[in-house]
matplotlib code that plots the C-alpha trace (Angstrom):
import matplotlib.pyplot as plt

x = [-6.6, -8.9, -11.8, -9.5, -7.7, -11.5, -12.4, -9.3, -9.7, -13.8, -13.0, -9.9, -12.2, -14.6, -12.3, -9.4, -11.8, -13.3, -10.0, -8.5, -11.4, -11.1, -10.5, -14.1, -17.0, -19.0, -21.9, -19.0, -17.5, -19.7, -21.6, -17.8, -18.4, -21.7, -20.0, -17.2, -19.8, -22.2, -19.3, -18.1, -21.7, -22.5, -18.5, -19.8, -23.0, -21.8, -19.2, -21.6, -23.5, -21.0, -19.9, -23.4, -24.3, -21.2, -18.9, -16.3, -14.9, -14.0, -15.4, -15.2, -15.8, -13.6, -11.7, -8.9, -6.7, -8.8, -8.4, -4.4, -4.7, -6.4, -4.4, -1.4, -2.2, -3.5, -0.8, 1.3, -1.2, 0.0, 3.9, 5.6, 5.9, 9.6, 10.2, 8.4, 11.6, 11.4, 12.2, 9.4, 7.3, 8.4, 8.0, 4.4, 4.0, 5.3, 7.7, 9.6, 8.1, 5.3, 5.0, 3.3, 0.0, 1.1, 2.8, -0.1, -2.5, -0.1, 0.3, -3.4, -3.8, -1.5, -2.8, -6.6, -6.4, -10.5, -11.4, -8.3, -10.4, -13.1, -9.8, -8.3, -10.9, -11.7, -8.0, -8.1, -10.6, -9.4, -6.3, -8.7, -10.1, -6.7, -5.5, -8.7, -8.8, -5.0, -5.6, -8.9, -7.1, -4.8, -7.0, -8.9, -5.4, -4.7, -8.5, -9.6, -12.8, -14.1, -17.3, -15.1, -12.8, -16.1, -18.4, -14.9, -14.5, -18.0, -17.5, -14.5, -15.4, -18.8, -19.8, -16.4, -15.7, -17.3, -18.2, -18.6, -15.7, -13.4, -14.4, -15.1, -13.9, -11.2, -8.2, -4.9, -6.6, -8.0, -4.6, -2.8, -5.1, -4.6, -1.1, -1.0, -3.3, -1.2, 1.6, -0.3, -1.2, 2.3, 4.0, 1.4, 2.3, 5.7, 5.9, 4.3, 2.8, -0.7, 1.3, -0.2, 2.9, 5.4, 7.9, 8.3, 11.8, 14.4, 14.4, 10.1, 11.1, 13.5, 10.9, 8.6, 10.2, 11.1, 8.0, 6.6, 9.8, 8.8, 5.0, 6.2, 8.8, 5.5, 3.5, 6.4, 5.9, 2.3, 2.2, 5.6, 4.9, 2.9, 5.3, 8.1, 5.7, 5.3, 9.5, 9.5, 6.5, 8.5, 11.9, 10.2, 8.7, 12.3, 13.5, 11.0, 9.6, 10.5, 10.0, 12.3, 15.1, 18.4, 18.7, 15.5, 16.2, 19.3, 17.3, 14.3, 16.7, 19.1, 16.0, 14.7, 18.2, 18.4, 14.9, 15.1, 18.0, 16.8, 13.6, 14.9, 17.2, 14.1, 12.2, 9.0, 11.8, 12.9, 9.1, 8.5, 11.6, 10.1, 7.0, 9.2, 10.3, 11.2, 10.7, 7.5, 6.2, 7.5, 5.8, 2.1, 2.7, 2.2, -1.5, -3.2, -6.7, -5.3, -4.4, -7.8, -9.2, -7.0, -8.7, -12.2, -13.3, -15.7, -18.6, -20.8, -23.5, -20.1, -18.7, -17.8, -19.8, -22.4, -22.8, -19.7, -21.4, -23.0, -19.7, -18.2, -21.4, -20.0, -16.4, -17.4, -19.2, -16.2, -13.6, -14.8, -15.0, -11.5, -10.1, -11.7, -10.4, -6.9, -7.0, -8.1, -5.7, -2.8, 0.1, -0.1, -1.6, 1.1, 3.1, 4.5, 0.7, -0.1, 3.0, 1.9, -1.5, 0.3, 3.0, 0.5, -1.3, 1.8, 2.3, -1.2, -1.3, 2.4, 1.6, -1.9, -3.4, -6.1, -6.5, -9.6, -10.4, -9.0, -5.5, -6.0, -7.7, -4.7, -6.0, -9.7, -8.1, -5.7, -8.7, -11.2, -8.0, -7.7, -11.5, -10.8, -8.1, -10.7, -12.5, -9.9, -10.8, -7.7, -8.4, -8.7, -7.3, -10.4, -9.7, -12.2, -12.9, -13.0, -15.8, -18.4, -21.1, -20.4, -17.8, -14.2, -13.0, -8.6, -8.6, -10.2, -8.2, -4.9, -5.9, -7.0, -3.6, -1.6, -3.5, -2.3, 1.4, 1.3]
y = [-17.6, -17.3, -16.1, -13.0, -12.8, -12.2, -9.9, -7.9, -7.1, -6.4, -3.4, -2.4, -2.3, 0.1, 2.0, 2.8, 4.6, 6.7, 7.6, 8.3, 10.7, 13.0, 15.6, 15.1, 16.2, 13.6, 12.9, 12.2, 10.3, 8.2, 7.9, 6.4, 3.9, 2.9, 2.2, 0.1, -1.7, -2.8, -4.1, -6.0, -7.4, -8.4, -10.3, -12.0, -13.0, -14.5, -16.2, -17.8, -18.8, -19.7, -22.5, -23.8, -24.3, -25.6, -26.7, -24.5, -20.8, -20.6, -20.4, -23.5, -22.8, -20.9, -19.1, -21.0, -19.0, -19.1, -22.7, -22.2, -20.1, -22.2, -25.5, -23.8, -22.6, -25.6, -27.4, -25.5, -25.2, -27.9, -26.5, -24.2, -20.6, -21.2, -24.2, -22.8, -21.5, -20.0, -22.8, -24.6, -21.5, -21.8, -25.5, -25.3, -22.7, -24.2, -21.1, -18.5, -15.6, -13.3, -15.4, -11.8, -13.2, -16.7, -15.7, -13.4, -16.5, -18.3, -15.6, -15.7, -19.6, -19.0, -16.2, -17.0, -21.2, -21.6, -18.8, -18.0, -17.1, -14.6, -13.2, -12.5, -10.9, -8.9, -8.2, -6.9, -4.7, -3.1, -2.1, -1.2, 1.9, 2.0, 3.7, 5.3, 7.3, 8.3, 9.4, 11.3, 13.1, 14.1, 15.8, 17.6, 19.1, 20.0, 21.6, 22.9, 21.1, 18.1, 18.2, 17.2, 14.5, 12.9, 12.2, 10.6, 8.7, 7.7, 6.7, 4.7, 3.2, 2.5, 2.9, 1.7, -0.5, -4.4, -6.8, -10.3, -9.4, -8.1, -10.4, -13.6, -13.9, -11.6, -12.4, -9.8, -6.8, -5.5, -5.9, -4.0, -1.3, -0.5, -0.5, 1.6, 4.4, 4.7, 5.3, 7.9, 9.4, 9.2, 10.3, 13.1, 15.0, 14.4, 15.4, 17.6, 20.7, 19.6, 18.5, 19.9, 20.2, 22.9, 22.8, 19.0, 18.2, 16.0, 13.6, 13.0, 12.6, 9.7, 8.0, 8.5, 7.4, 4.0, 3.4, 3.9, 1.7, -0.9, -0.6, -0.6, -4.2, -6.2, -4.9, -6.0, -9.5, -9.9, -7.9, -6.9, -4.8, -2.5, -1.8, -1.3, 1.3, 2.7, 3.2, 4.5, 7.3, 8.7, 8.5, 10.8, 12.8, 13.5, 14.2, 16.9, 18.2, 21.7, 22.7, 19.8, 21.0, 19.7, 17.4, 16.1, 15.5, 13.7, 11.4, 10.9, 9.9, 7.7, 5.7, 5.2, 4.0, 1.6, 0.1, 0.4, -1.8, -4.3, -5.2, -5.7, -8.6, -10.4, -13.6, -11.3, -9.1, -12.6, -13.0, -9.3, -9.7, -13.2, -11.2, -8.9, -6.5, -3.0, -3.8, -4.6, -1.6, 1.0, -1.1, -0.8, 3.2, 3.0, 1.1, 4.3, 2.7, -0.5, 2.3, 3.8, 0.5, -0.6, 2.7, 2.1, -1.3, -3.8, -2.3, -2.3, -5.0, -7.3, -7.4, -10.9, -10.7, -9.0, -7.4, -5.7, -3.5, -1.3, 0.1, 0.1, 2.1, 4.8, 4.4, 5.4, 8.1, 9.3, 9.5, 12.3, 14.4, 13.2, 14.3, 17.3, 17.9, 16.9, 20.0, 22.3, 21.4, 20.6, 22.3, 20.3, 17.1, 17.0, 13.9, 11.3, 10.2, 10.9, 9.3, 6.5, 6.2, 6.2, 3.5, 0.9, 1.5, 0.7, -2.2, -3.5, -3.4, -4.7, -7.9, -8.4, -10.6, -11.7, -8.2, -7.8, -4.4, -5.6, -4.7, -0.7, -0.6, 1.7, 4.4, 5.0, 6.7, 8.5, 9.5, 10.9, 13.0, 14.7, 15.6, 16.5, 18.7, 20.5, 21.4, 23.4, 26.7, 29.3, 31.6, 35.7, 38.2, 40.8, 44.3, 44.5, 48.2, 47.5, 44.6, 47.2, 48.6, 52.3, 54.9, 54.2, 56.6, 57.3, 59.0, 56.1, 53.8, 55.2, 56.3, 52.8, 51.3, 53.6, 52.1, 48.7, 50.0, 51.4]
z = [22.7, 19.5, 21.5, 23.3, 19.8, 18.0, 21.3, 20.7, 17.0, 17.2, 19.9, 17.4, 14.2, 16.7, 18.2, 15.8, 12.9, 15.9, 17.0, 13.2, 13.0, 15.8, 13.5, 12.3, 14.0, 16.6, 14.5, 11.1, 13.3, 14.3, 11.4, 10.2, 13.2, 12.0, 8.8, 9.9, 12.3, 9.3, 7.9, 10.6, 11.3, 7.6, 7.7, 10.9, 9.7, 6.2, 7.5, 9.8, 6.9, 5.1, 7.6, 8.3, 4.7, 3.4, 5.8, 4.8, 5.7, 2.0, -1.2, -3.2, -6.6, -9.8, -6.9, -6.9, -5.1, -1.5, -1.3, -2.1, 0.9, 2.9, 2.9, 3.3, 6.6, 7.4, 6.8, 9.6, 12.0, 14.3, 14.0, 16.2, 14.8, 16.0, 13.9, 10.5, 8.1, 4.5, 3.1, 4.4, 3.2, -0.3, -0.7, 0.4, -1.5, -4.5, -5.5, -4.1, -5.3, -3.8, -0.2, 1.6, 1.6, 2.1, 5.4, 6.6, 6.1, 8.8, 10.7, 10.8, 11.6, 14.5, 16.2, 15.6, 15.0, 15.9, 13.4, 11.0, 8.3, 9.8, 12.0, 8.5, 6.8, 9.8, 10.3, 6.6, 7.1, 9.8, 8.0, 5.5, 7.7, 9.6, 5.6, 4.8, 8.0, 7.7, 4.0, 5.1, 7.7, 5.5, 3.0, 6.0, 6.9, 3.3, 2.9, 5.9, 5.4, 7.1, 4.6, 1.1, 2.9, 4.6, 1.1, 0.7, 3.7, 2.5, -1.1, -0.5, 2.6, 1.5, -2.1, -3.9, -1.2, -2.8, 0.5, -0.7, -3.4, -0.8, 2.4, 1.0, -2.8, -3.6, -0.8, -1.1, -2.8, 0.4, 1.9, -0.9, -1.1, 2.6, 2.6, -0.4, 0.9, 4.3, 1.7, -0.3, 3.2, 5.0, 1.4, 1.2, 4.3, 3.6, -0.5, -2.6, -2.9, -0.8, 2.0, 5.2, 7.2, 5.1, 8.1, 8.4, 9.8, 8.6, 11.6, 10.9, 7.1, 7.4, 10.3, 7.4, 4.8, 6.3, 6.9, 3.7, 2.5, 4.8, 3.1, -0.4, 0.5, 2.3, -1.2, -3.5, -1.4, -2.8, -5.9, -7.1, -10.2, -8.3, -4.9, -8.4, -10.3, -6.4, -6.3, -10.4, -10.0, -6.4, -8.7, -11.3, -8.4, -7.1, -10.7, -11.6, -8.0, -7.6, -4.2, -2.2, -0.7, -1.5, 1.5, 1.0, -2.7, -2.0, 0.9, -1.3, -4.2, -2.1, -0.3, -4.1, -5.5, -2.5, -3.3, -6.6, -6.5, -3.7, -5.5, -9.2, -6.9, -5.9, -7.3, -8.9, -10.9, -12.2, -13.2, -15.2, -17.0, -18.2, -19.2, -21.4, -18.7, -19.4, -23.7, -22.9, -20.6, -23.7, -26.3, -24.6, -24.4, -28.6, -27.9, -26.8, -27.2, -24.8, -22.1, -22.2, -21.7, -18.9, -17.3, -17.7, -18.7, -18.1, -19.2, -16.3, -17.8, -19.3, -15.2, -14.9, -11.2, -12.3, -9.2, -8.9, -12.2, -9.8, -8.0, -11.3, -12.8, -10.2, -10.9, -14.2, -13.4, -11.4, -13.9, -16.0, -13.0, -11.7, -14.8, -14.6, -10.7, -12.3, -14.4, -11.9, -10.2, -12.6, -10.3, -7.5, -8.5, -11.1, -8.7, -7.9, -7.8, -12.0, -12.5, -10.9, -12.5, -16.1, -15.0, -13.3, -16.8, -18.8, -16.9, -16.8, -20.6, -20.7, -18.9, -18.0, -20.5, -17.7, -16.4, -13.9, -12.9, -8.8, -10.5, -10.6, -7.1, -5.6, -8.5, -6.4, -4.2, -6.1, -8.0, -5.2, -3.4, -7.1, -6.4, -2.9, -3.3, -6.0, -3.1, -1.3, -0.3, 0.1, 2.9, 1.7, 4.0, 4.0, 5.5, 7.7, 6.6, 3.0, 3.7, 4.1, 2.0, 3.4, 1.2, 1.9, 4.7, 4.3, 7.1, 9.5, 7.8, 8.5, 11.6, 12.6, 10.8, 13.3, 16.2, 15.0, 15.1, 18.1]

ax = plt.figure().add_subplot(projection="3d")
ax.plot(x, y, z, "-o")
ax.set_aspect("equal")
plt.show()
């Protein structure tokens, strides 16, 4: 079963990205194949090493959290799936807050029991391009362009996106930051004044917005904060969007109320409220120097893996011309998308008094689209007769209008 289960997923992580891109042309598309393929092989081959030279699938070292991971799906590897309950979930997890990543570890031990921890990472990154090539796709609709949307394909797949940080040392990040760009692409064609589909109907906007619910509730399972900020920034959306209709303002508003209120029920509200909750989110907007940190630091050479500094070095580079995109585009990137930039940076420098830069992954994204959507080109209706270098003829023009009429 672990050999068809690994089989399976390889001709997904090939397959998938090629068929996400058919909007792009062949060579894009398969220079997107060749990406995902590097990846795949470097995953394979570390593992491999991994195993040989330590024994373990895991890094044992200051990252705690893998082996967390790890002997919790161990410990339910011999059980049926069938006999596994909640409970039995919290009390090996030692709390019943944020189980998401807990329970996709198991899921992982079940389905791939020889090789749960390559089937995860590769699992991950297959969501990984599953987001990336929805949220490309979407900024290729809203452009006209494939050229724009594939340097982005590029830099986030690619240049932003940190191996042996993602695949081997950093565990739920990769997750998170796939889930959150299918929302940003679902949300995008659905809201806004980028969306590429003006004449959306009702019927596609519910389907959409339940499954950008269901997104948000598996992200509030793994980092709650964020899937709340997520519900806040679509509330102020709703609140100061003018070109919803009313229906849609009344949905969008009644989905948000309904989520609102689910997650501030649930065991990682319990937790931000002990952290100060609300009180403490105002009182960080007054440390304007804090927020501005929460935005750009480490410096590159202070990066506690030293060689994450080269990424950052480019994230860097990237935020002046974001802010300058954000500008040039101030009507329509003025969404549900600044708003939530501002309130993850609230609640970073509410809370995090061990911030690492992982925590404002979901604003890369967020940050290249603002570029993107620089790029769009508006298409000019040029009278043919007017694009000409010869004297301007009334007579041939009317003439040639009447044709038209007639």
């Amino acid at each position: 079963m672990s050999l068809l289960a690994m089989v399976i997923l390889c001709l997904a992580l090939i397959y998938v990205p090629f068929r996400l891109a058919k909007g792009f042309t062949m060579p894009q598309r398969m220079i997107i194949v060749m990406i995902v393929a590097i990846k795949v092989t470097i995953f394979m081959l570390v593992h491999q090493h991994r195993v040989d030279t330590t024994g373990h699938p895991i890094v044992l070292d200051q990252s705690v959290d893998a082996k967390r991971y790890y002997d919790f799906g161990l410990t339910f590897i011999n059980r049926r799936v069938s006999d596994i309950t909640v409970e039995d979930i919290v009390y090996e997890r030692g709390a019943s807050s944020h189980l998401g990543y807990f329970v996709v570890n198991l899921i992982a031990f079940k389905v791939c029991p020889e090789y749960p921890m390559l089937f995860l990472r590769l699992a991950k990154l297959l969501l990984f391009h599953i987001g990336l090539g929805m949220l490309v796709n979407t900024w290729r609709m809203a452009t006209g362009s494939r050229t724009a949307p594939f340097i982005a394909y590029f830099v986030l797949g690619a240049v932003f996106y940190q191996f042996s940080y993602f695949g081997f040392r950093n565990l739920k990040d990769t997750l998170i930051l796939a889930l959150f760009m299918m929302i940003m692409a679902v949300a995008d064609r659905s809201i806004g004044s980028d969306r590429p589909d003006q004449t959306i109907s009702l019927r596609r906007t519910i389907l959409n917005w339940c499954f950008i619910a269901s997104l948000i509730w598996i992200i509030s399972t793994m980092r709650f904060y964020l899937a709340l900020a997520i519900v806040c920034a679509f509330g102020v959306h709703t609140l100061t969007s003018k070109g919803l209709k009313l229906t849609h303002r009344i949905l969008f508003a009644t989905v948000i109320a309904i989520g609102f209120a689910s997650i501030m029920q649930t065991e990682g509200m319990t937790v931000v409220e002990q952290k100060g909750g609300a009180e403490a989110v105002v009182g960080s907007a007054s440390n304007v120097y804090g927020l501005f940190k929460i935005l750009v630091r480490p410096l590159p050479w202070q990066h506690a893996i030293p060689t994450l500094g080269v990424p950052h070095t480019f994230y860097l580079l990237l935020l002046p011309v974001a802010l300058w995109a954000f500008f040039v585009g101030f009507a329509q990137n003025f969404n549900w998308k600044l708003f939530l930039v501002g309130g993850l940076a609230l609640i970073l420098g509410a809370f995090m008094e061990d911030y690492e830069p992982r925590k404002r992954f979901i604003m890369y994204p967020i940050f290249v689209g603002w570029i993107v959507l620089a790029t769009k080109r508006r298409a000019e209706v040029v009278d043919p007769l007017l694009a000409t270098d010869q004297p301007f003829d009334p007579n041939a023009y009317f003439a040639d209008q009447r044709n038209v009429v007639t």
